[in-house]
N, C-alpha and C positions, 0 to 999 in steps of 0.2 A: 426321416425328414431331411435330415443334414445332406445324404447321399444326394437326393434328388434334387435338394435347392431349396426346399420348402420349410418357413420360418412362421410361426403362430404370432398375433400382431394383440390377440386376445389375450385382457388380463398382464399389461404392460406397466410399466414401476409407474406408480402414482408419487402423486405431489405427498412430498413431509411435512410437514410444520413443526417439527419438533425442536423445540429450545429450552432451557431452563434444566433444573434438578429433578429426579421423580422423586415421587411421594410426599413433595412438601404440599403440593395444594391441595390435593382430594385421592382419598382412597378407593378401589376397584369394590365399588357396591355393588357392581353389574355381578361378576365372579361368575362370568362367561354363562349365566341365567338370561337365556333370550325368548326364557317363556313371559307373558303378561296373563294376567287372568282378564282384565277388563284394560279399555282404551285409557290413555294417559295414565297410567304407572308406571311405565318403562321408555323413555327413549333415547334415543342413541344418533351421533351425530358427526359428523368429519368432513373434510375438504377433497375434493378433486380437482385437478387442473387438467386442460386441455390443451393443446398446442396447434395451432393452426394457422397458416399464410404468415408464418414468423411473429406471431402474439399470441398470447396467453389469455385463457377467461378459468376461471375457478366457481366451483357448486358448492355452495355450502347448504346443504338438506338437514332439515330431522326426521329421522324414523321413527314411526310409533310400533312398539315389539308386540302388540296385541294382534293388528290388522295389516300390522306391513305397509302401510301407509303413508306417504310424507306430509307432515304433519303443516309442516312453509319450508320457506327454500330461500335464498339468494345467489343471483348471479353476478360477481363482477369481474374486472381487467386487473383489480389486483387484489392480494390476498391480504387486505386493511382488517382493521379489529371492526368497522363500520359492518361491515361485512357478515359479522356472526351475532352483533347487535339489533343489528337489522333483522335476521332473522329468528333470533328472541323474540322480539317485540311482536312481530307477526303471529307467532304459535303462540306463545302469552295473551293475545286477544280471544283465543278460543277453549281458554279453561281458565275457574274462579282461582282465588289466593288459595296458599295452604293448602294442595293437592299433597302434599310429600312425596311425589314424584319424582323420579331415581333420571338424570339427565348424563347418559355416559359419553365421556371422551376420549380423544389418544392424550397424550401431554403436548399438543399444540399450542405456541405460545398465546393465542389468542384468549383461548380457556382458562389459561394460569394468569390471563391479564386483570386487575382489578377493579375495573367496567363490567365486565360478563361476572363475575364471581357476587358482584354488589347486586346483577341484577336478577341471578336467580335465586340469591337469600334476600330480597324483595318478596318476591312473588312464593319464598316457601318451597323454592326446588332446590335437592339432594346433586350436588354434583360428585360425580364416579369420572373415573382414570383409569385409563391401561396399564396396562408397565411398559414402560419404555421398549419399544422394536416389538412390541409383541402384536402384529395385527390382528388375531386370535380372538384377542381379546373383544374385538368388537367388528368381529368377523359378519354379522347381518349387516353393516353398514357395508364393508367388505365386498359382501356379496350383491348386494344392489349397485354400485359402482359396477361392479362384473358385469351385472346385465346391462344394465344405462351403456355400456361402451360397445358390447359386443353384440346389441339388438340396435343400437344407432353409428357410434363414433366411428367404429371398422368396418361397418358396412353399407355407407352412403358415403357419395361426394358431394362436397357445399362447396359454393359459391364462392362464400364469401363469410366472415365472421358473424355478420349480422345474419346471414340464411342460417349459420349452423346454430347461432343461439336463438332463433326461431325455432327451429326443429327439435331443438333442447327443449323446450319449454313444452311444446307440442306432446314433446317422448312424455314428460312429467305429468302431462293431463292424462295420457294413454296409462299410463302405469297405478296411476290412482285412482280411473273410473272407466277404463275401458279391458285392462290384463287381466284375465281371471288367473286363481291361483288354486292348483287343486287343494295346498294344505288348506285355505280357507272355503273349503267344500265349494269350489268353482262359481265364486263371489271375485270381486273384484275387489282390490285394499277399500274403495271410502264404502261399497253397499258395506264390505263385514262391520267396517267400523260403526254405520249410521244402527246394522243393526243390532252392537252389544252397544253402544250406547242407550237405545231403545228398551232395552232389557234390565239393567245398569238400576 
């Protein structure tokens, strides 16, 4: 590729958040287990940033490891603690207290901040940590940034910020009720989810 000129644009350094000590807030409960038996036991969570017309917008999703799923999302212009509160509270409206559900993250400062830590021992959720640099660790989030970028970011031109976070939001309905996936026997993330929760 180098001889002829030709550079891969897919799968490019994502945003870090990392600040703080490891291992003081929460221990790696995940221990790179990205199987669920059923919906809400396992999710997993992390930031991406996007760069465009010289401004920045940042995803903050949760995956659910059952159906592959995003569970809620938020989109903003910066990477505030608002940010990952906001989208607690959204996924939080769609299961009861006391699930003990395993909620994995990197060591972003956000997650070690003591807002988000109050507010998922509220509601009875398990927070898990990476180890520091190790993406590995929470390589399904990993990999759905991979496709989000390389089935939209690299391969459309926008407008304008506001066309491309339209388009975002767009990708995010396609990926949760229109992408089949063969591992969930050629369902799409919310049918698998609607049907083990049905089962459940």
């Amino acid at each position: 590729m180098k001889e002829i000129g030709i550079s891969c644009r897919v799968r490019m350094k994502k945003y870090r958040s990392y600040k703080g000590e490891v291992g003081k807030i929460a221990p790696n409960l995940l221990g790179r287990n990205f199987k669920a038996k059923g919906p809400n036991q396992k999710w997993v969570t992390d930031v991406t940033e996007f760069s465009l017309f010289g401004q920045k917008l940042y995803l903050s999703p949760i995956l659910d490891l059952c159906s592959r799923d995003i569970v809620s999302y938020t989109i903003f212009d910066r990477p505030v603690l608002s940010m990952v509160t906001t989208m607690l509270e959204s996924a939080f409206e769609k299961i009861p207290d006391r699930t003990n559900l395993i909620l994995h993250s990197d060591q972003g400062w956000q997650y070690q901040h003591k807002k988000f830590q109050r507010k998922l021992k509220a509601k009875g959720v398990r927070q898990s940590m990476s180890r520091k640099g190790n993406c590995l660790d929470n390589a399904v989030m990993e990999n759905f940034f991979g496709f989000l970028k390389s089935e939209l970011f690299y391969l459309q031109e926008f407008d304008s910020l506001e066309h491309f976070k339209a388009e975002l939001i767009d990708y995010l309905d396609y990926y949760n009720n229109r992408r089949i996936k063969a591992k969930l026997k050629g369902l799409t993330p919310a049918q698998h989810r609607h049907q083990a929760l049905s089962v459940a």
